[in-house]
C-alpha positions as CSV (number, residue, x, y, z in Angstrom):
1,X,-25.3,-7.0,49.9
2,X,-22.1,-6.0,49.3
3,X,-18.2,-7.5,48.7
4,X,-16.3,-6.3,51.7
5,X,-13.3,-7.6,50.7
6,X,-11.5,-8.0,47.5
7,X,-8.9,-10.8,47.1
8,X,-6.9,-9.6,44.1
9,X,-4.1,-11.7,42.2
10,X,-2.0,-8.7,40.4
11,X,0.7,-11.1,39.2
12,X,-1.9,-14.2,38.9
13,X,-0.1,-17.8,39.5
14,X,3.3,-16.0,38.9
15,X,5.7,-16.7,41.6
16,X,9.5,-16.3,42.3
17,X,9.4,-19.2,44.4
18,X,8.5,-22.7,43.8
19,X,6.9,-25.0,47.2
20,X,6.0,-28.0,47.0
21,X,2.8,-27.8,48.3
22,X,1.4,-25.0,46.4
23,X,-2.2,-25.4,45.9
24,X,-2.9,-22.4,43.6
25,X,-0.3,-23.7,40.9
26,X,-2.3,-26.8,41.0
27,X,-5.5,-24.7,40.3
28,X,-4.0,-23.0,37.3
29,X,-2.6,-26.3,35.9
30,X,-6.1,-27.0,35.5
31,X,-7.7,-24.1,33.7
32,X,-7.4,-22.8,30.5
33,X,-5.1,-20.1,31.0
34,X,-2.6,-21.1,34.0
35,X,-1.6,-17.5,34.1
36,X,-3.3,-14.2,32.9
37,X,0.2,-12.7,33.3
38,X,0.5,-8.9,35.3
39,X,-2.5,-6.6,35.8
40,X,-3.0,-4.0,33.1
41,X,-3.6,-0.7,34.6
42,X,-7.1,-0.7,33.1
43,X,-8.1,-3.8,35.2
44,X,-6.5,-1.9,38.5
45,X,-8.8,0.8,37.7
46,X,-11.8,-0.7,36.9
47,X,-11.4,-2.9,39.8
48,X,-10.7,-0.1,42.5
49,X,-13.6,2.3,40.9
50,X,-16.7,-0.5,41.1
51,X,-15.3,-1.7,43.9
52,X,-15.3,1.5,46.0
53,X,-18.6,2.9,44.6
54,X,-20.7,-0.3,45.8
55,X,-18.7,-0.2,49.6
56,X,-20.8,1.1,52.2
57,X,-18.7,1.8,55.3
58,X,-15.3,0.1,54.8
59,X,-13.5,-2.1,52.3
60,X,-10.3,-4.2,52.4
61,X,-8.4,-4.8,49.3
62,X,-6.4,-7.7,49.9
63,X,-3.5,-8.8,47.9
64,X,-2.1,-12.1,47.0
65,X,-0.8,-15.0,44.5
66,X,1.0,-16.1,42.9
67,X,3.6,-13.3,44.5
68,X,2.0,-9.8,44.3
69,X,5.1,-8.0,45.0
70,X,6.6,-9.6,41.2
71,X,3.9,-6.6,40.1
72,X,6.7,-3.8,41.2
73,X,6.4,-1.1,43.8
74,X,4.5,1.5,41.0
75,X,1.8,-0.8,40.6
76,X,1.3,0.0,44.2
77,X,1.7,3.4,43.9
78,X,-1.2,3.4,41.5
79,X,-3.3,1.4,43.7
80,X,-3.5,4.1,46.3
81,X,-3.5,7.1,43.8
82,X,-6.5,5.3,42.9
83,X,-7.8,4.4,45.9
84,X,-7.8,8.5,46.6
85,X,-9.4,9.2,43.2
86,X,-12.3,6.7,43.7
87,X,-13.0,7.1,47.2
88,X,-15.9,9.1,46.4
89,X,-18.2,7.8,49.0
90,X,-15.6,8.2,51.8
91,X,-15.5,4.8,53.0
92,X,-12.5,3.3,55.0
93,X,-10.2,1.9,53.0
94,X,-7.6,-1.2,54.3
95,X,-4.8,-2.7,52.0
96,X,-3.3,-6.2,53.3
97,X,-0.5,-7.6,50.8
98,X,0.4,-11.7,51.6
99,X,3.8,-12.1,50.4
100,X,6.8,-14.7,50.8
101,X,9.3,-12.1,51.3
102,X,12.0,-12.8,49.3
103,X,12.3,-9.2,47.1
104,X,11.5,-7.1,50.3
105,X,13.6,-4.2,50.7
106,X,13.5,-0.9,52.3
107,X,11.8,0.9,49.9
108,X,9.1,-1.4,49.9
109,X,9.1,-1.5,53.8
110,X,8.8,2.2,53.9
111,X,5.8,2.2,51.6
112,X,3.8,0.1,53.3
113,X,4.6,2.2,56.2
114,X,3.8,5.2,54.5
115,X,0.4,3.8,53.7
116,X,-0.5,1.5,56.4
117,X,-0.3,-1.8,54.8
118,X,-0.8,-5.1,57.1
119,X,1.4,-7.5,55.7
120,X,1.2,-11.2,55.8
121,X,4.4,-13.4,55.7
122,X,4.4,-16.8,54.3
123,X,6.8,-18.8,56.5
124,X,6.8,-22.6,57.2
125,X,8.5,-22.5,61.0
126,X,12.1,-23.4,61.5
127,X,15.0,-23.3,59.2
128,X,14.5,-27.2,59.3
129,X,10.9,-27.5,58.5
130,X,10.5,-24.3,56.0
131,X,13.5,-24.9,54.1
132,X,12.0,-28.6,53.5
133,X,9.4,-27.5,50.8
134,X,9.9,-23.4,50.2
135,X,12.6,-23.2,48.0
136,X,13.6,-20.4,45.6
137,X,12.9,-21.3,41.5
138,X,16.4,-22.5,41.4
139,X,15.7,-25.0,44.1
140,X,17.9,-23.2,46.8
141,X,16.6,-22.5,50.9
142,X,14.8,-19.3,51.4
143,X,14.4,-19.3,55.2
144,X,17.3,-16.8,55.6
145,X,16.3,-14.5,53.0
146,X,12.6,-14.3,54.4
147,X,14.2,-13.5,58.3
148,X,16.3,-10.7,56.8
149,X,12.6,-9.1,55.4
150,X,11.3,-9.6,58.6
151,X,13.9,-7.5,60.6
152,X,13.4,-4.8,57.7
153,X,9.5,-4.6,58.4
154,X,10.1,-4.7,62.1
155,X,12.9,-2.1,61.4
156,X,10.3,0.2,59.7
157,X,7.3,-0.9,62.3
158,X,5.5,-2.2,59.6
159,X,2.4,-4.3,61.3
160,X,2.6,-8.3,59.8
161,X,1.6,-11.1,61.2
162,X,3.1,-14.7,59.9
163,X,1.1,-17.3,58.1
164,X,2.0,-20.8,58.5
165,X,1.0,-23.9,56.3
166,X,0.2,-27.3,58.2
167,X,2.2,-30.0,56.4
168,X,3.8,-33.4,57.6
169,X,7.1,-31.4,58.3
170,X,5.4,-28.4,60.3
171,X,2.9,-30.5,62.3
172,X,5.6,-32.9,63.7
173,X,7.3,-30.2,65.0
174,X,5.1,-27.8,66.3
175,X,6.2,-27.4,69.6
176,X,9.7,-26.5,68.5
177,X,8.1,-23.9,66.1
178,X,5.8,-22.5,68.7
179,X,9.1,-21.6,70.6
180,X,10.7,-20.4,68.0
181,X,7.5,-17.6,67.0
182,X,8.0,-16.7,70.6
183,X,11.2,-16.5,70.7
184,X,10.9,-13.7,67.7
185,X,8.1,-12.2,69.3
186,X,5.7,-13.0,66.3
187,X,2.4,-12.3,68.1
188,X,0.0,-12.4,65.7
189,X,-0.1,-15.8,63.5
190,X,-2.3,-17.9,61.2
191,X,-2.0,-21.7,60.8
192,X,-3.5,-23.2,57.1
193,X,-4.0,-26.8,56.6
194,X,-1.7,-27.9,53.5
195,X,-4.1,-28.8,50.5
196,X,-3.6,-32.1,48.4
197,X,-4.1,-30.9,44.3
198,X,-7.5,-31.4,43.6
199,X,-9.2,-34.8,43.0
200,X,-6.1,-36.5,44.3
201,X,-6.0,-38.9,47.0
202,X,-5.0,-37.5,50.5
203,X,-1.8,-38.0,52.0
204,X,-0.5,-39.1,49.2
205,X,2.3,-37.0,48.6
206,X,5.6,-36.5,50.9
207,X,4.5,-33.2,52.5
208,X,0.4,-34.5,52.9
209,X,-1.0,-34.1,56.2
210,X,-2.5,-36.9,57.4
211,X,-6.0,-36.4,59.8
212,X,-4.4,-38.5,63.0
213,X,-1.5,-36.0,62.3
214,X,-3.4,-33.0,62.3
215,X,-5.2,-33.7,65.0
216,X,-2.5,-34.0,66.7
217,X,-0.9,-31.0,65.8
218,X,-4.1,-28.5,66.9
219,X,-4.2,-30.4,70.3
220,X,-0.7,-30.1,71.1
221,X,-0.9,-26.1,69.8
222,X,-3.4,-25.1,71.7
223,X,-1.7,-27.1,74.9
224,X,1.3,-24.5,74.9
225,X,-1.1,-21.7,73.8
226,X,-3.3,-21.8,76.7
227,X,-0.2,-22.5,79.2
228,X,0.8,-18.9,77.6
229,X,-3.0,-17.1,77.8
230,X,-3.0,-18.6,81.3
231,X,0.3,-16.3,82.2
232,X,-1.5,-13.5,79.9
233,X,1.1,-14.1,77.2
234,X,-0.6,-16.1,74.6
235,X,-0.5,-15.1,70.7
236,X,-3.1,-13.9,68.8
237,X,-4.1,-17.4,66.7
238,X,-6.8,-16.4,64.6
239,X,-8.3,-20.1,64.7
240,X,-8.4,-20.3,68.7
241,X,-10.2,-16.9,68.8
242,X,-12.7,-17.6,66.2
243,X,-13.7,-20.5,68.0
244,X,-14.1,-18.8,71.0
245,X,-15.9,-16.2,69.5
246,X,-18.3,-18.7,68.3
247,X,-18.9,-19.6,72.2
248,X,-19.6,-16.0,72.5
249,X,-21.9,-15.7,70.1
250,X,-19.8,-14.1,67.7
251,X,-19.7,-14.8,63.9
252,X,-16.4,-16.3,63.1
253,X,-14.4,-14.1,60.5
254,X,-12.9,-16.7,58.7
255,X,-14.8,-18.2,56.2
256,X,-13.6,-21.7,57.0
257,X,-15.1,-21.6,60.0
258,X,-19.0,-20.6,59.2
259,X,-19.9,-23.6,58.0
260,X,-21.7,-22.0,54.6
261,X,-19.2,-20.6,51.8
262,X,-19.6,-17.3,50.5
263,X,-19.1,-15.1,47.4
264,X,-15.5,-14.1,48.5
265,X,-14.5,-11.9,45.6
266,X,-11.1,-13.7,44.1
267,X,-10.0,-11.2,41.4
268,X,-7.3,-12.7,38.9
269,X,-4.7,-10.4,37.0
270,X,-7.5,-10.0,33.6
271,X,-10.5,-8.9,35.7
272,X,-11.8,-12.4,36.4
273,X,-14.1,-13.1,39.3
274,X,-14.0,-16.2,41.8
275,X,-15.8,-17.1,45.0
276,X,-13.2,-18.5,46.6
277,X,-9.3,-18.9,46.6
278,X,-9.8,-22.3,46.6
279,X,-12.2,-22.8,44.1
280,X,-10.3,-20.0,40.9
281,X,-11.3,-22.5,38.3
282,X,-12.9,-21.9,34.5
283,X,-15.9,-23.8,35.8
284,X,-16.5,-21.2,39.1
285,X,-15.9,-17.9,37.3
286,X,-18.6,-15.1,38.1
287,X,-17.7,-12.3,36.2
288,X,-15.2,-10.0,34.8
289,X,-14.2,-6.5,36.1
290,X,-14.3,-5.1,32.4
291,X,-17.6,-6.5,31.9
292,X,-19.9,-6.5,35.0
293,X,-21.3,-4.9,38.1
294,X,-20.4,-5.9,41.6
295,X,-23.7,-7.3,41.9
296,X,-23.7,-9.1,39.2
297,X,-20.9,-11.7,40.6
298,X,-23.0,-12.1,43.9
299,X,-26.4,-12.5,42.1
300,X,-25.5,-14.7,38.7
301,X,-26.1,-18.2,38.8
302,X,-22.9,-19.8,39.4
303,X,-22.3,-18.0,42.7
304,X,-26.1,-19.3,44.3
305,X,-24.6,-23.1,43.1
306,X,-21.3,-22.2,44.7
307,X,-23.3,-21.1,48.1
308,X,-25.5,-24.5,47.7
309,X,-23.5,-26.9,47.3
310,X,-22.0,-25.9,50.2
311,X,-24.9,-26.7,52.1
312,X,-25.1,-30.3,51.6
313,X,-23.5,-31.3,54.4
314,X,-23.3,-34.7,55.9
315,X,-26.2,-35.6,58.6
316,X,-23.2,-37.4,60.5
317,X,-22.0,-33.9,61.1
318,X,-25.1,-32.3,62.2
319,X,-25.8,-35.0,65.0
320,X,-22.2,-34.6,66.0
321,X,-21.6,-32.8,69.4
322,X,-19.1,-30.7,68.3
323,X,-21.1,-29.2,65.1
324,X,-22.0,-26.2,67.0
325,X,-17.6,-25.4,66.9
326,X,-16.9,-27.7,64.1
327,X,-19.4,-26.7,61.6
328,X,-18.1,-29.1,59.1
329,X,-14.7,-27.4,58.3
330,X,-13.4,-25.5,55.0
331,X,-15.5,-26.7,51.7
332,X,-12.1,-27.8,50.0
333,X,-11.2,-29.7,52.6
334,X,-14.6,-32.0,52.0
335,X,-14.9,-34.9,50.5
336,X,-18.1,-36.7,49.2
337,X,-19.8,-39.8,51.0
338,X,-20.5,-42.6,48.6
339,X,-23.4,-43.2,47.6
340,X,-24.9,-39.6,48.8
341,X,-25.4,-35.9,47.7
342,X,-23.4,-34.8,50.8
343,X,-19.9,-34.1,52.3
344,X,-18.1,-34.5,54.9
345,X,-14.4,-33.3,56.1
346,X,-11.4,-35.4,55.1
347,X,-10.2,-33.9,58.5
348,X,-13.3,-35.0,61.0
349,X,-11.2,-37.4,63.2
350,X,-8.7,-34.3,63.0
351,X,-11.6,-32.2,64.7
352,X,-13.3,-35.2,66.9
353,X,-10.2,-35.0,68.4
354,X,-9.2,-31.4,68.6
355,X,-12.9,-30.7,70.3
356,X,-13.0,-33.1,72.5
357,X,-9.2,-32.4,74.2
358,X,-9.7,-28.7,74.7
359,X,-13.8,-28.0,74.2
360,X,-13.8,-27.2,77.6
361,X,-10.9,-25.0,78.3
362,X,-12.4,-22.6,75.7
363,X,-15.5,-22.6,77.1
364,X,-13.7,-21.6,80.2
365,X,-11.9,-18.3,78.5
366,X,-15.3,-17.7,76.8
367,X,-16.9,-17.4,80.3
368,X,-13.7,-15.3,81.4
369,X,-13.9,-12.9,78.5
370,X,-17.5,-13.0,78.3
């Protein structure tokens, strides 16, 4: 057992942008230290080295926020001269980097180029609906400023793909935002449910999507995006395909969509070790770069309790016909059922409905592709 991937927060909760919605400033209100500030070079290298000597075949280092890019280009540049000088076992290395866009500029275009990074963009649909909770730190739009990045990784033929969050403003307006993606020949994109802050009642705040309109939103989706797979122009929409996988008997590759959390290997900017994005609080910490093994933040105890407690899963779910598909949903999207040990998802009427509008129609390009 092995961490495939490593989810690693160079500039920790440090951002040059300030949404609304943001669920990781929310997690570092709430430990100790809200930010560990930039990765030292020491951590990058401790990180990469135990990191590639316990891969097996390949390895993706994956990076993220906060806003990784705030680290500078020659942070990068270090990450791949020590990617090289680690890389004793000759496994494959992949580098993904999730950014918002806004310091983007050809020299950073033409390094990942250069070094084949797949980049993710954060972008929240139209000028209407992104503009409504994305704003710079000064409080100003930023939809421009993240288009003009895009036509400068398209300009280099720099593979991205666009990352959308699910909010009250994106969900209403879907259909205009599908349109839009296609109009800009975004092919490959990834649709998040928006996160209340933790312990907070849902749909509580202006941006908070609300189960009815989320279920709502995925029906209506996947209405225009089987028109397009139909005509043999749909998008890649990593949800739809997992879930079509699953009818193929694949294993889904996103973790919110196993049913059972796993160690996922969240690395914050001093060494720090989480099991999931979600869950990069004092309480969940495995580890520390500096200090331990690889093993040692899959096997201590906090990670098996992690794992566990993802297990307790309401028996409502597991008689439900859709549980085979469903499987429960993302952990942090769970909340408990009184007067039990188990959970169930704030979003099941979102999936009841989802399931039972288009079950069939993937079974159908299941069969097709099958």
């Amino acid at each position: 057992m092995y961490l495939q991937t490593i989810l690693i927060k160079p500039a920790s909760s440090q951002c040059n942008m300030n949404c609304d919605y943001c669920f990781y400033c929310d997690e570092a209100a709430k430990r100790e230290y809200g930010s560990y500030g930039m990765m030292s070079e020491e951590t990058l290298r401790n990180l990469i080295k135990k990191s590639l000597f316990q891969a097996v075949s390949d390895i993706c280092f994956a990076f993220q926020g906060g806003e990784p890019t705030l680290c500078g280009l020659p942070f990068f540049e270090k990450v791949i001269e020590l990617e090289q000088r680690y890389n004793r076992n000759g496994v494959k290395i992949f580098n993904t980097l999730q950014t918002n866009g806004l310091i983007l500029d050809e020299d950073w275009c033409k390094f990942f180029k250069n070094h084949q990074f797949l980049i993710g963009v954060s972008l929240d649909g139209t000028k209407e609906t992104h503009d409504r909770a994305r704003h710079s730190k000064g409080g100003l739009p930023t939809y421009d400023r993240i288009l003009r990045a895009l036509g400068m990784l398209e300009k280099y033929q720099v593979e991205y793909n666009i990352l959308t969050v699910v909010n009250a403003y994106t969900a209403s307006n879907i259909r205009d935002i599908y349109n839009n993606y296609k109009a800009n020949g975004w092919k490959y994109q990834q649709y998040i449910a928006c996160l209340d802050p933790l312990h907070e009642e849902s749909t509580a705040r202006p941006y908070s999507l609300s189960p009815k309109l989320y279920g709502e939103f995925l029906c209506q989706l996947f209405d225009l995006w089987y028109k397009d797979w139909k005509k043999g122009k749909a998008p890649y929409i990593r949800d739809f395909e997992n879930y079509i996988g699953i009818l193929m008997g694949h294993s889904p590759e996103a973790c919110s969509q196993r049913g059972i959390c796993s160690v996922q290997g969240v690395v914050e900017a001093d060494g720090s070790v989480y099991p999931c994005d979600f869950y990069a609080l004092d309480e969940y910490r495995l580890g520390n770069f500096h200090e331990n093994k690889v093993t040692d933040f899959l096997e201590n105890e906090n990670a098996k309790r992690f794992v566990a407690e993802s297990k307790k899963l309401s028996g409502i779910c597991k008689t439900c016909e859709h549980y085979a598909l469903c499987r429960g949903g993302c952990r942090r999207t769970r909340i408990k059922e009184a007067g039990t040990d188990t959970y169930r998802s704030c979003f099941c009427e979102s999936y009841q409905m989802f399931f039972g509008h288009t079950a069939e129609r993937m079974k159908e390009i299941a069969k097709f592709l099958s």
